[in-house]
C-alpha positions as CSV (number, residue, x, y, z in Angstrom):
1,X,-7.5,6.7,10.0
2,X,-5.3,7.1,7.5
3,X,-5.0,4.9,4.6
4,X,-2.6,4.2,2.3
5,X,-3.9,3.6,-1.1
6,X,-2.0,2.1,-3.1
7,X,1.5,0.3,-3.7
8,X,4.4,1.5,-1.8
9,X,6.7,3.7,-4.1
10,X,10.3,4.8,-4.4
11,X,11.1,6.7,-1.1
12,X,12.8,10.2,-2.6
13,X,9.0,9.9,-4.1
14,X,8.0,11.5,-1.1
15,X,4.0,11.2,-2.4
16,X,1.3,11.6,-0.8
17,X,-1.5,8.7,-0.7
18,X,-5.1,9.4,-0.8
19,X,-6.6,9.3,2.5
20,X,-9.8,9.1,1.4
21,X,-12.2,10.3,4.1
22,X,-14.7,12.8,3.1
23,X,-15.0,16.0,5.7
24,X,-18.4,17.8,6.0
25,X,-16.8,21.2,5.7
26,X,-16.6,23.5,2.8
27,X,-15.1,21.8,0.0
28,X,-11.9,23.4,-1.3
29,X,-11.9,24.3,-5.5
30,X,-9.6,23.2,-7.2
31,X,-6.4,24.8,-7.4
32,X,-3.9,25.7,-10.8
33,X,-0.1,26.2,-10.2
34,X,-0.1,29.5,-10.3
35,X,-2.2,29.7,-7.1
36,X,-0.5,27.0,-5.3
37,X,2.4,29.4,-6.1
38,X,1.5,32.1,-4.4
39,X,0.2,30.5,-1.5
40,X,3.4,28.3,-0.7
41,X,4.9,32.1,-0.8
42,X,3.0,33.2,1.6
43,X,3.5,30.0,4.3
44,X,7.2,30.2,3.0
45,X,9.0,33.4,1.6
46,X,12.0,30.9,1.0
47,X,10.0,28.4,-1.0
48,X,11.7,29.3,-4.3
49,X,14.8,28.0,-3.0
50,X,13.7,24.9,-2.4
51,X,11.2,24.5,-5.4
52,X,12.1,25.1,-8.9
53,X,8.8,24.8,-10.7
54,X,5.3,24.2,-9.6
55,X,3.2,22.4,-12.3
56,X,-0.4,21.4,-12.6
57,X,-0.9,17.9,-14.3
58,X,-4.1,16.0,-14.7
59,X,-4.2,12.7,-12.2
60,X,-2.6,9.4,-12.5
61,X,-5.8,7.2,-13.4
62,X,-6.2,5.0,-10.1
63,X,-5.8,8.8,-8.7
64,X,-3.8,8.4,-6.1
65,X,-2.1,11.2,-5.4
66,X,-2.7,15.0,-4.1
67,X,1.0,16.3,-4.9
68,X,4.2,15.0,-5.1
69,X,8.2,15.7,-5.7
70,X,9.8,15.2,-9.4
71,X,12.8,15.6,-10.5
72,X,12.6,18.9,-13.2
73,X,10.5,18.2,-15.6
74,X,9.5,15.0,-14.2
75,X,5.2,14.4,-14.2
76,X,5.0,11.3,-12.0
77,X,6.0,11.3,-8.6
78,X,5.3,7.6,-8.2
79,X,7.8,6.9,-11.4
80,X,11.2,6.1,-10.2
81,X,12.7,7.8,-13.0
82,X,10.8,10.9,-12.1
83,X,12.2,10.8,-8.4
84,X,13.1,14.0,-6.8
85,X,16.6,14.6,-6.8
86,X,18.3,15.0,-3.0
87,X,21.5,16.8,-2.1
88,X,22.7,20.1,-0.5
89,X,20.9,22.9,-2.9
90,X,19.0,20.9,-5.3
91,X,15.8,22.5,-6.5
92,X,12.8,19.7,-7.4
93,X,9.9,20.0,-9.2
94,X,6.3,20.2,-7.6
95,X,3.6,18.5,-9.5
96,X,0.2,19.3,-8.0
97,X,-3.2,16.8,-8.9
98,X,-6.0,19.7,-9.1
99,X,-9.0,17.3,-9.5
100,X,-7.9,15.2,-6.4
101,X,-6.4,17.9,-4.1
102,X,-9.4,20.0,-3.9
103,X,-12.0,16.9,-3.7
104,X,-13.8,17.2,-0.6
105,X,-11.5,18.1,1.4
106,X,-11.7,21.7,2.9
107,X,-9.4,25.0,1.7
108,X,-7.1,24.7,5.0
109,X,-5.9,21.1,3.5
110,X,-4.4,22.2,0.4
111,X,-2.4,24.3,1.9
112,X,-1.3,21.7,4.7
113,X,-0.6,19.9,1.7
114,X,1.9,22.1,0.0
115,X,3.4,22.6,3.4
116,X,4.0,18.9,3.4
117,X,5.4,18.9,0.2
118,X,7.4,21.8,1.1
119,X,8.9,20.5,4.0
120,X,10.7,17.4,1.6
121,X,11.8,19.6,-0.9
122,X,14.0,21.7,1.1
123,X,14.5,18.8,3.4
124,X,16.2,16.5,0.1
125,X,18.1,19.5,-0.1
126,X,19.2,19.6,3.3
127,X,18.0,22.8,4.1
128,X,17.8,21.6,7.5
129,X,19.2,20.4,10.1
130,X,18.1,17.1,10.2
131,X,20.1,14.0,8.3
132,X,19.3,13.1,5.2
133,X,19.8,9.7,5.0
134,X,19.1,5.9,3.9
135,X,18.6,3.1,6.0
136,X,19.3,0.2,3.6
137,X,15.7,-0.8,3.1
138,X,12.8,1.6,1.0
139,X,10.5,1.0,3.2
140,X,11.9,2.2,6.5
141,X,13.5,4.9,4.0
142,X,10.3,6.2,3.2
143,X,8.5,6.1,7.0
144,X,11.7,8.3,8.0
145,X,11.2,10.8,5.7
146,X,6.9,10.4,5.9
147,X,7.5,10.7,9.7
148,X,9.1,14.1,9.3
149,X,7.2,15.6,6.8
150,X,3.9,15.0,8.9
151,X,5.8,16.1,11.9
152,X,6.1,18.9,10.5
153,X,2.6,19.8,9.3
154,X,1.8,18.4,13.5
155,X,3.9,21.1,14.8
156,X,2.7,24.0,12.4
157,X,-1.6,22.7,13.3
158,X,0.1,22.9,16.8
159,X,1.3,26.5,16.7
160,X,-1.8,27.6,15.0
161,X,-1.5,27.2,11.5
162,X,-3.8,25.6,8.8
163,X,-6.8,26.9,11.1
164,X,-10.0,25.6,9.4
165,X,-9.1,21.7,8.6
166,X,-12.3,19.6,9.8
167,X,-11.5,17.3,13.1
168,X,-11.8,14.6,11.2
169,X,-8.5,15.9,8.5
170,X,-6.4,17.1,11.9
171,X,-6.7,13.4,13.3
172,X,-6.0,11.9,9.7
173,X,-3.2,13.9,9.8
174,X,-1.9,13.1,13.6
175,X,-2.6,9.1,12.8
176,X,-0.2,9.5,9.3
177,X,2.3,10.9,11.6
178,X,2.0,8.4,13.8
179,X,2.1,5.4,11.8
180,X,5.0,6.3,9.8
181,X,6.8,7.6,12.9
182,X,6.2,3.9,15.0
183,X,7.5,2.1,12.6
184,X,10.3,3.6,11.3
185,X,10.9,4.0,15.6
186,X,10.6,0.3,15.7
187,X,13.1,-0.5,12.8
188,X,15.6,1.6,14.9
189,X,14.8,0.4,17.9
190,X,14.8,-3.3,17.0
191,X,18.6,-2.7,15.1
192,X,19.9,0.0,16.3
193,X,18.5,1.3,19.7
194,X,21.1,3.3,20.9
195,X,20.7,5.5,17.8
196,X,16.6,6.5,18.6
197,X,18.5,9.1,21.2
198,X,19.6,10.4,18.4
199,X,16.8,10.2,15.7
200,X,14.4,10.7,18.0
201,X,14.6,14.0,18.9
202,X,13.8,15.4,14.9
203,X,10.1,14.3,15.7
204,X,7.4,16.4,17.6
205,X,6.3,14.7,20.7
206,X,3.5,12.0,20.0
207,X,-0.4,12.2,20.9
208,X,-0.9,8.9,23.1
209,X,-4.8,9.1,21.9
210,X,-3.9,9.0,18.4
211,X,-1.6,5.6,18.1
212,X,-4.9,3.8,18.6
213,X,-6.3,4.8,15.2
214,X,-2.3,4.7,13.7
215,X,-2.0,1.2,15.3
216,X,-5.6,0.5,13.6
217,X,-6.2,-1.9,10.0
C-alpha cells in the first residue's frame, strides 16, 4: 500500500509522500527541470498556464518528497510559508526532488508524477470545474484535494496513459486514491451527507478490490 511518510503538512502543500515500495522494472534516471519541462508539455500543452517555473532542488534530508507546489520562488513544499498560492489564475511554482523521484521507480512514474502535480496547480487555480474549497479542518482539507489529484492520475492509467508503471506502482497509486478519497467521503458523510451527491461525483468510480490495501495499516 501506500504509505505516508512523514508528518502531515499544510494542505495547499499539495506534496507528495514517499511511497516507498521498490518496483522490479527499469529504474527511471534522474530527471533536471528542464526535462520535466518538456515532458509536462507534452502530457499538457496548457501547462504553462498553470505553472510558472519548474525548478530542480536537492531533497529535504528525511527525503520525503518526489515534487511538490510552492509559492514563486518558494523551495519547500512542506514549509507553510512556501505554500502554493490558490485562486482563479494564479501561477505556482513546481519544485522537483531529482534524487528521490527517479529512485527505483520506473520512467512511466515521473511522469504520473508531474501529472499529479499538474492536476493541483491548475486546480488551486481553478482551472476547473470542480470547487476549490476548505472544510474547516487541514486534514480533511488535504484528503479532498489528495483524492482529486490521484483521481486524476486513476482516470488518465484508465484511458491509457502512463503505459509502463509496474503493477505494483498502478495499485500504490489506486490505494492513495482510495484512502484519501474514504476518508475525506466519511468526513462528509458523517457531517454533511446530503452534500456527498454533490462532492461525490468529482471522483472516478472506486476499485472495490483496492479498499482492502487503502483500508490496510
Amino acid at each position: 500500500m501506500v504509505s505516508s511518510g512523514g508528518k502531515a503538512r499544510t494542505a495547499l502543500a499539495a506534496v507528495l509522500l514517499v511511497l516507498g515500495a521498490a518496483v522490479t522494472s527499469p529504474a527511471a534516471a534522474e530527471i533536471t527541470a528542464e526535462q520535466a519541462v518538456t515532458r509536462l508539455a507534452a502530457m499538457h500543452p496548457d501547462q504553462a498556464s498553470w505553472i510558472a517555473a519548474v525548478r530542480a532542488v536537492r531533497a529535504r534530508a528525511d527525503g520525503a518528497v518526489y515534487a511538490g507546489l510552492v509559492r514563486p520562488g518558494g523551495t519547500d513544499p512542506g514549509h507553510e510559508k512556501d505554500a502554493p498560492s490558490r485562486g482563479a489564475g494564479v501561477r505556482n511554482d513546481l519544485v522537483i526532488f531529482p534524487q528521490t523521484l527517479g529512485g527505483t521507480h520506473t520512467p512511466a512514474w515521473v511522469d504520473l508524477i508531474l501529472d499529479h502535480e499538474y492536476f493541483h496547480a491548475k486546480h488551486l487555480a481553478k482551472g476547473f470545474s470542480i470547487p476549490l474549497v476548505s472544510f474547516g479542518a487541514e486534514r480533511i482539507d488535504r484528503h479532498y484535494l489528495e483524492a482529486l489529484a490521484w483521481g486524476w492520475v486513476v482516470k488518465r492509467i484508465d484511458e491509457g496513459h502512463h503505459a509502463g508503471l509496474s503493477a505494483k506502482e498502478v495499485a500504490e497509486v489506486r490505494a492513495a486514491y482510495e484512502r484519501h478519497l474514504e476518508a475525506f467521503r466519511k468526513f462528509i458523510v458523517e457531517r454533511h451527507p446530503e452534500a456527498w451527491a454533490h462532492y461525490g461525483r468529482f471522483f472516478p468510480p472506486r476499485n472495490p478490490e483496492v479498499r482492502l490495501l487503502a483500508a490496510a495499516p
